[in-house]
Structures are given as structure tokens and as C-alpha cells.
C-alpha positions in Angstrom: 80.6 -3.4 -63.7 79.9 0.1 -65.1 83.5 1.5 -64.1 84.9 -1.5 -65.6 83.3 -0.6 -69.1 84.4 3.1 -68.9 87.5 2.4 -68.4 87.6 -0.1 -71.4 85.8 3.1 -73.4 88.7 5.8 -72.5 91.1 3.7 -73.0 90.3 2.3 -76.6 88.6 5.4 -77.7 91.2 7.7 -76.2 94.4 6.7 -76.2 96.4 8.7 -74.7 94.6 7.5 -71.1 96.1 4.1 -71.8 99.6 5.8 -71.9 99.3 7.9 -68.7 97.6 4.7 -67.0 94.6 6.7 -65.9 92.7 4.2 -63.6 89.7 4.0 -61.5 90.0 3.8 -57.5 86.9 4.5 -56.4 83.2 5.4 -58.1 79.9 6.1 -55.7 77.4 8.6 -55.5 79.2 11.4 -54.9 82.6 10.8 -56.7 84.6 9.3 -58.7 88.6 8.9 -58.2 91.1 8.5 -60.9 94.8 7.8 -60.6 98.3 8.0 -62.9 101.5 7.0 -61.8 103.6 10.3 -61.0 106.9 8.3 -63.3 105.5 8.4 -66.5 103.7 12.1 -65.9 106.7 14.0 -65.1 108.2 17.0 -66.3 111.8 18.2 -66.1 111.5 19.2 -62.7 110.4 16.2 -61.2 106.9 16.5 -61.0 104.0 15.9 -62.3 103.1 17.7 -65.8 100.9 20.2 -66.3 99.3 18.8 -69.4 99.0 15.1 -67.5 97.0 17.4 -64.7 95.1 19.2 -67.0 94.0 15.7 -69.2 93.1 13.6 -65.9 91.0 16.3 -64.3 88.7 16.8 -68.0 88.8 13.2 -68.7 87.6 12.4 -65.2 84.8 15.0 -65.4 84.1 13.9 -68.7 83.9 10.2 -67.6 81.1 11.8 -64.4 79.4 12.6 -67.3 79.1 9.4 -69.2 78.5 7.3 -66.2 75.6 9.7 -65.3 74.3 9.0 -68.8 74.4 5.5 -68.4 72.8 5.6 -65.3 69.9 7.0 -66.4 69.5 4.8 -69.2 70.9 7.2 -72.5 73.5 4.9 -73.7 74.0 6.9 -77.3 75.2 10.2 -76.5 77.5 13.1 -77.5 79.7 14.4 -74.5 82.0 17.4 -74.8 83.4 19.9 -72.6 82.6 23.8 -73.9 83.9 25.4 -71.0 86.6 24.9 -68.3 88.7 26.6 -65.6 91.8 25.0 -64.2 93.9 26.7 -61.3 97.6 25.0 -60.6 98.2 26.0 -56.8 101.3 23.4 -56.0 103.2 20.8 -57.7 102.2 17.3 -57.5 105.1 15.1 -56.0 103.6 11.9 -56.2 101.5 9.8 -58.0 97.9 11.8 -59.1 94.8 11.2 -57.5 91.5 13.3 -59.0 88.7 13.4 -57.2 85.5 14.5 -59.6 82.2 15.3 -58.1 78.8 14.3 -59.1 76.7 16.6 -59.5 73.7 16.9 -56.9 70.4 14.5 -57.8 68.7 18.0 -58.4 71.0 18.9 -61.4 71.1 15.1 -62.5 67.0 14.9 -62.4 67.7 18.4 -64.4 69.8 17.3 -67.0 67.7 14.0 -67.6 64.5 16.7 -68.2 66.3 18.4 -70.5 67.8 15.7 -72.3 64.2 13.9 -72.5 62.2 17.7 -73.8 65.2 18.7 -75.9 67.8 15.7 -76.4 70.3 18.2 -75.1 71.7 19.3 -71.8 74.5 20.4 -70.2 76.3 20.2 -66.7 79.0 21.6 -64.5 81.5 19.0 -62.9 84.6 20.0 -60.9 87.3 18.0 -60.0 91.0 18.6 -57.6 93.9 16.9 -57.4 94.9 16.6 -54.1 98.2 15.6 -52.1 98.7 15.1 -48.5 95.3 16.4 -48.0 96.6 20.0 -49.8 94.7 20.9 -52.8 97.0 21.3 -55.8 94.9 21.7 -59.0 91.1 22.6 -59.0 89.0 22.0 -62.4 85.9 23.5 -63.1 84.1 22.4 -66.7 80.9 22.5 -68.4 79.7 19.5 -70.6 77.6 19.6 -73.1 75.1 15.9 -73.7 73.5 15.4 -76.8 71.5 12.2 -77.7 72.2 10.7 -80.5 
């Protein structure tokens, strides 16, 4: 299974996901949700730390990005973020659940042009992290794809 690789990828090749247990609940076509235990992402006041937030939302995005390229059949590729935008609107009291959305099949069929004419592209994912249906942290970044 495809999410079963990627999460064998971010956690050998980056290691700090393997320390804040960043794990895969759910991939379809239209999103892909991560989690990390709240106990072992906390700051001093009992919530969940900034920099835990910030990592899960980029890596998830990130990982959007890979399983894209793998699904359209570019399995040697260059992915990393240029750009990003991360807004904090409440703390997270319990354990962190990132929702990342794919883009549309328009900017997908985009990117795979590009990356076919010019062995580069690049793509805007956003993710939140979300709690008791309030939204607590929204992520906007731009990746860059390069063949390799």
C-alpha cells in the first residue's frame, strides 16, 4: 500500500517523524490525515508545541506531494517546500490531527505537464489542524518537484 511505503520513507529518511509518531489515518482523493500523540508534543503549558504543529502540517503537505508523484508514475523526484504560511488561532489540547488537501485534478494534470515539458513544477497544498471541529492552525505552502 502506497501510504504504507510513505510512511516507511518519512520515517527512515526523516527522523524526527519517528519521534513525534506522525502516522497516517486516512489517505483518498481529496486528503490525507496525519496524527501525533498530544504527550510527547507538548510544551510547558500543556499543549501541543508550536514547532510539533508547524513540522506535521509541512511534512503532511510535503507527503500530498510525494504520493501525487507516485501516482502519476515519477518515482525519482526532488520535493521541497519554497514558500509557506502558518497561522496559530487556538491551542491544541489533544492529540493532533492534520488534515492536507489534494490539490484539484486540474492543478494535478497541471503539475504532471509541467513536469513532463520541463522536469519541474510546483504546487500549492494547505493543510489545518483541527479540534472539536474548531480550526486551530491553518498551513499554506508551495512545493517545488524536480525529476531527477
Amino acid at each position: 500500500m502506497l501510504t504504507n511505503k510513505l510512511l516507511n520513507k518519512i520515517h527512515s529518511q526523516i527522523p524526527l517523524t519517528n519521534h513525534m509518531k506522525i502516522d497516517i489515518k486516512k489517505y483518498d482523493s481529496t486528503e490525507l490525515i496525519t496524527t501525533a500523540p498530544l504527550d510527547i508534543n507538548i510544551n510547558d503549558k500543556g499543549t501541543a508545541f508550536a514547532g510539533s504543529l508547524s513540522t506535521i502540517t509541512t511534512i503532511s503537505a510535503w507527503s500530498i506531494c510525494w504520493l501525487i508523484t507516485q501516482e502519476l508514475g515519477f518515482y525519482d523526484t526532488s520535493i521541497v517546500i519554497i514558500k509557506n504560511q502558518t497561522n496559530f488561532f487556538r491551542p491544541v489540547t489533544k492529540d493532533i490531527l492534520c488534515t492536507s488537501i489534494k490539490p484539484s485534478k486540474q492543478e494535478i494534470t497541471q503539475l504532471k505537464e509541467k513536469l513532463q515539458r520541463k522536469k519541474s513544477g510546483s504546487i500549492t497544498i494547505k493543510s489545518s489542524i483541527t479540534e472539536d471541529e474548531n480550526t486551530c492552525v491553518n498551513f499554506e505552502g508551495v512545493y517545488v518537484i524536480k525529476l531527477l
